[in-house]
N, C-alpha and C positions, 0 to 999 in steps of 0.2 A: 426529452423529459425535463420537467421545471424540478431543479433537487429541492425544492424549497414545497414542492405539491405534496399535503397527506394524504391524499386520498392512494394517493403509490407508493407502497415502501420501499421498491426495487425499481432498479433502473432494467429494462428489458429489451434493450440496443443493442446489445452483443450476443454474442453467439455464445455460453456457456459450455464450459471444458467437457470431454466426453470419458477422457482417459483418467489417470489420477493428477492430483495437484497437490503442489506445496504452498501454504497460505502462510504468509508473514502480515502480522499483524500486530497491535500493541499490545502494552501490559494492561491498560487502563482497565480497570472493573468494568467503570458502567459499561461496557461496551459488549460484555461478554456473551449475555443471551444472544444478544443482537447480531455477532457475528458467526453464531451455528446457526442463528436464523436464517443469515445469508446464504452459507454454504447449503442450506438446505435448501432453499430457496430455487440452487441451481445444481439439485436433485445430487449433489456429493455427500448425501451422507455415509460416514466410514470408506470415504473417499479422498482424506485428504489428508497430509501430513501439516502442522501446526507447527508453527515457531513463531514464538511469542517472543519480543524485542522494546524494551520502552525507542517511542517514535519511530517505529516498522521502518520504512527504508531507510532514515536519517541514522536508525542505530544498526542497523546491519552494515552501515557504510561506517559505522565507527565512529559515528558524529563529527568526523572531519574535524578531529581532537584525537590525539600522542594518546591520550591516557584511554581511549577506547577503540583503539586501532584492534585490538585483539577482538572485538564483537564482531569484523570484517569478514574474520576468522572463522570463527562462530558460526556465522549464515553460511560461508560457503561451507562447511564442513557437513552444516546441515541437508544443502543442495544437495551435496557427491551421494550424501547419505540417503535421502529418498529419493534420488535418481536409478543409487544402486539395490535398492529394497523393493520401490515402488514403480520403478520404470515410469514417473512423474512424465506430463507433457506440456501441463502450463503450470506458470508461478503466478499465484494473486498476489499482490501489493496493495493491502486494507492501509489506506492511511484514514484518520479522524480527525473530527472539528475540533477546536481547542485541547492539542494535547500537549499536557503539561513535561514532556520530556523535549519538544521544541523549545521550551520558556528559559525551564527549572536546571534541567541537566546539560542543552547544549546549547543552551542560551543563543540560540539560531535567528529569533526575533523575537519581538514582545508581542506581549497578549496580542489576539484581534480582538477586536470591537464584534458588535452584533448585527452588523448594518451590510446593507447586498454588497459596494465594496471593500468592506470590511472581508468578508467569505472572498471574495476575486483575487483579493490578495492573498488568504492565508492558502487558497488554494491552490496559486500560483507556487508558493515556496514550497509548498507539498509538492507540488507536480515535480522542481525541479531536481527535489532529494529521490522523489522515485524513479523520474526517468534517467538520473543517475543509475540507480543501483543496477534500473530496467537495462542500462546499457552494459554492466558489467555481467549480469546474466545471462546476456548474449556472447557476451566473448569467452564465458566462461564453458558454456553451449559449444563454442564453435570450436576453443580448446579441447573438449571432449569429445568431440562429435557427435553433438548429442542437439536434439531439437525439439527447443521449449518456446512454448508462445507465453509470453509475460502480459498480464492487464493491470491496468491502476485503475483503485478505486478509491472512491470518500465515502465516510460515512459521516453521517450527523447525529447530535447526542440523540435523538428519535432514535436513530437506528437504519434513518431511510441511508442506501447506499448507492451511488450514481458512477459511471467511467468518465475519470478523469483526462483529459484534452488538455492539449497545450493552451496557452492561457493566449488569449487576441491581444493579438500588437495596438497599439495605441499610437494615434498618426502624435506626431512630436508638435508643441506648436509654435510658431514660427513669427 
């Protein structure tokens, strides 16, 4: 699916959760309709536990900064906690297009531009903060004995939301 096509607001590649889910996703406003739209999308309504985090996996990992190590905290507590309530099976990771707690607060990179490399790259530094957290979700999983499928996703200020993939290697040149 082209994330860039209107005429799709949803990406419909994967396989959508059956069981409950925990969605980490940002603070940003605009985004908010847009992300029950999602979840509804893929028929979880009052099906899903929410945790709301400025820059969703960047700030659940603490921004990879002293002064927000305790947010680290935070999310997993949140994990234990709809694991232990909800008997959760996947975790969504909603990252977004230009979010100002990538810029503002963990000054992780500067703005993107609006341009298709422009998006390659900011989606790349999203991929790498999620498939972080995605990796600690696992361990944290196999620490408890417990088994969660993890999916990354983007959305754009539209609202369209697409599964995020490792970003393609680029031959070096020579």
């Amino acid at each position: 699916m082209d994330p860039l096509d209107v005429t799709s607001p949803q990406d419909n590649t994967y396989a959508p959760a059956h069981g409950h889910v925990l969605l980490l996703s940002c603070m940003d406003p605009r985004l908010l309709d847009d992300t029950v739209r999602f979840m509804n999308h893929d028929n979880l309504c009052n099906r899903y536990d929410h945790v709301i985090m400025a820059g969703a996996a960047l700030g659940a990992l603490g921004g990879c900064l002293p002064e927000y190590e305790h947010w680290r905290q935070t999310f997993r507590d949140h994990l234990a906690g709809a694991h232990k309530l909800h008997h959760i099976e996947d975790v969504y990771i909603l990252e977004h297009r230009a979010c100002g707690a990538y810029h503002k607060i963990f000054n992780v990179a500067d703005p993107f531009g609006d341009g298709p490399q422009d998006h390659t790259r900011e989606e790349a530094c999203h991929y790498k903060y999620a498939s972080l957290l995605k990796r600690e979700i696992h361990a944290w999983a196999k620490e408890h004995e417990v088994k969660l499928k993890v999916q990354l996703f983007m959305m754009d200020l539209r609202g369209r939301v697409h599964v995020m993939h490792p970003p393609k290697k680029t031959l070096a040149k020579k």
